[in-house]
N, C-alpha and C positions, 0 to 999 in steps of 0.2 A: 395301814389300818384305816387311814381314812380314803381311799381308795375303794375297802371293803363295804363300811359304811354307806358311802353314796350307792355303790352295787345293790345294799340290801334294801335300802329306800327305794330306789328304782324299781328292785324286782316287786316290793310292794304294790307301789304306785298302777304297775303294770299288772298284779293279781287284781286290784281291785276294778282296775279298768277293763277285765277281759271277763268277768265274772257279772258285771251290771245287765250287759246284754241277757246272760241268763237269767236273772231275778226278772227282768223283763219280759221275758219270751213265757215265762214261766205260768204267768195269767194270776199271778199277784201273791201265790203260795210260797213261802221262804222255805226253804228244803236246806236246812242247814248242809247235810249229809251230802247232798249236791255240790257245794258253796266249799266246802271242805275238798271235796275230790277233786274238782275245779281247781282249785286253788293250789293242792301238791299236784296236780298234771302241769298247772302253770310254771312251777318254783322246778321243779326236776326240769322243764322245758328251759326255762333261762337255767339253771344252772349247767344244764348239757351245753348250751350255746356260750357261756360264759367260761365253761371248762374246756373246751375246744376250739372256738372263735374267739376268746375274750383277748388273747394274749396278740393273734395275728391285727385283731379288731384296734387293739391298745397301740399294736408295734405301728398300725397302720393312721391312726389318727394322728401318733407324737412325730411318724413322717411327715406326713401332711401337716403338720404344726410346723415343723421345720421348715418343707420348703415353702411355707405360705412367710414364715420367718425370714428365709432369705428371698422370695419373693419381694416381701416389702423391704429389704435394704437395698436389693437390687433398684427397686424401684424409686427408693429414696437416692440411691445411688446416679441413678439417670437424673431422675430432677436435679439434684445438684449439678451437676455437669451442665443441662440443660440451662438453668438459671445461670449459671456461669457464663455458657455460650450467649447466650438473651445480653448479658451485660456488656459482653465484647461487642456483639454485633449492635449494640445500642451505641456503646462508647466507638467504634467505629463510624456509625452512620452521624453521631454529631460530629466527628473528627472530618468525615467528608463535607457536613453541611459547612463546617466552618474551612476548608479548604474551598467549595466551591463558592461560598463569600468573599474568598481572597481574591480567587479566581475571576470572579465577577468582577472586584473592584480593579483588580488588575488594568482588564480588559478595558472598564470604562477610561481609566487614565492613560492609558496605551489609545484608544481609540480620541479622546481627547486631545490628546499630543500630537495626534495623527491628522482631526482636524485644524488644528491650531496650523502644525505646519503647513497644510495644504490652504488654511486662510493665505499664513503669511505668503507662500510661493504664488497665489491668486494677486496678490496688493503687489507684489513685486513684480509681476510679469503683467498689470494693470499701467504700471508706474511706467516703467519701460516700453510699452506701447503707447503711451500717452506720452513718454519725451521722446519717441521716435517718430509720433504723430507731430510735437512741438519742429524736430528738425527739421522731418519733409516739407510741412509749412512753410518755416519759414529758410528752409533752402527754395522753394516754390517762388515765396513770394520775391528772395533775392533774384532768381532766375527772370520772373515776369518785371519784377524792377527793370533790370541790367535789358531787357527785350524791349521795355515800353522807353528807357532812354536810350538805346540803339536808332529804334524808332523814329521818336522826337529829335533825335538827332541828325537823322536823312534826313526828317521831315524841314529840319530848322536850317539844312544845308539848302534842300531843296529849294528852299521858301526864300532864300536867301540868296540863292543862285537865280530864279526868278525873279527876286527885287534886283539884283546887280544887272541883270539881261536888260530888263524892262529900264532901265535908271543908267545905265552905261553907255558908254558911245562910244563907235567905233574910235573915236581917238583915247579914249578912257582905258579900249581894250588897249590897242597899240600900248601907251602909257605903263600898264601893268604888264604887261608879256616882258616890257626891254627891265621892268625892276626886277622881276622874278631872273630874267636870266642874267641880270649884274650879280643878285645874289650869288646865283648859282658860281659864275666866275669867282668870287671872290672868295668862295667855300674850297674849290679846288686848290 
């Protein structure tokens, strides 16, 4: 019934609206008689369209109602999903930002560690060149020791073999030759 209603309001609406142009065109004269034929040409005109279109016109709109209906679930259907996906790929990407924080820090104390020990192996293999430097030193200076009282020591023979030459006499030589060879006898 109420269906009908809005139909008849409308068709009104729509007599009154196709009917103005002619009161217009008319040059100001009201022709009822006119206004009246007008108006059942209009009402037989919607009701023909309304008796043969109304029903396909009806079936065709509460389609189109429908699928603009499941259109919009579909559609709210995706946003959901979507906003869901938004959340994971959110909660994922702070899950990565705080993995490559780990990651980071990792690295820093890994590379840390890695200086530290390449200090300590630098200070130990500093150490070790410096008491291998202390050895050769002073194995050197024992060397040029034991070389310069070698030396000193020709030198002090020599020097001494010279004062005995220059300070001996041939009877001083004689005198030492026969002690040296009593030693020798009395060693045998």
């Amino acid at each position: 019934m109420k269906h009908h209603r809005q139909t008849l309001t409308l068709g009104w609406v729509a007599l009154l609206s196709l009917t103005a142009p002619a009161f217009a065109a008319g040059g100001g004269e009201v022709g009822w008689s006119k206004t009246i034929f007008h108006g059942v040409n209009a009402a037989i005109l919607f009701y023909i369209i309304y008796r043969f279109f109304g029903p396909k016109v009806t079936a065709g709109l509460q389609s189109k109602s429908k699928q603009v209906a499941r259109d919009i679930d579909e559609a709210t259907r995706l946003h959901a999903e979507a906003s869901a996906r938004l959340a994971a790929a959110e909660a994922d990407l702070a899950a990565l930002a705080g993995k490559a924080e780990a990651l980071l820090a990792d690295l820093r104390r890994e590379g840390e560690a890695e200086r530290d020990k390449l200090v300590a192996q630098a200070k130990a293999e500093a150490e070790r060149i410096t008491a291998e430097a202390e050895r050769t030193a002073r194995s050197e200076i024992a060397r040029v020791k034991a070389r310069l009282e070698a030396e000193l020591g020709e030198m002090a023979v020599e020097a001494a073999a010279r004062a005995l030459r220059e300070k001996t006499t041939p009877a001083d030589q004689r005198r030492l030759a026969v002690e040296y060879l009593t030693r020798l006898e009395e060693r045998s």
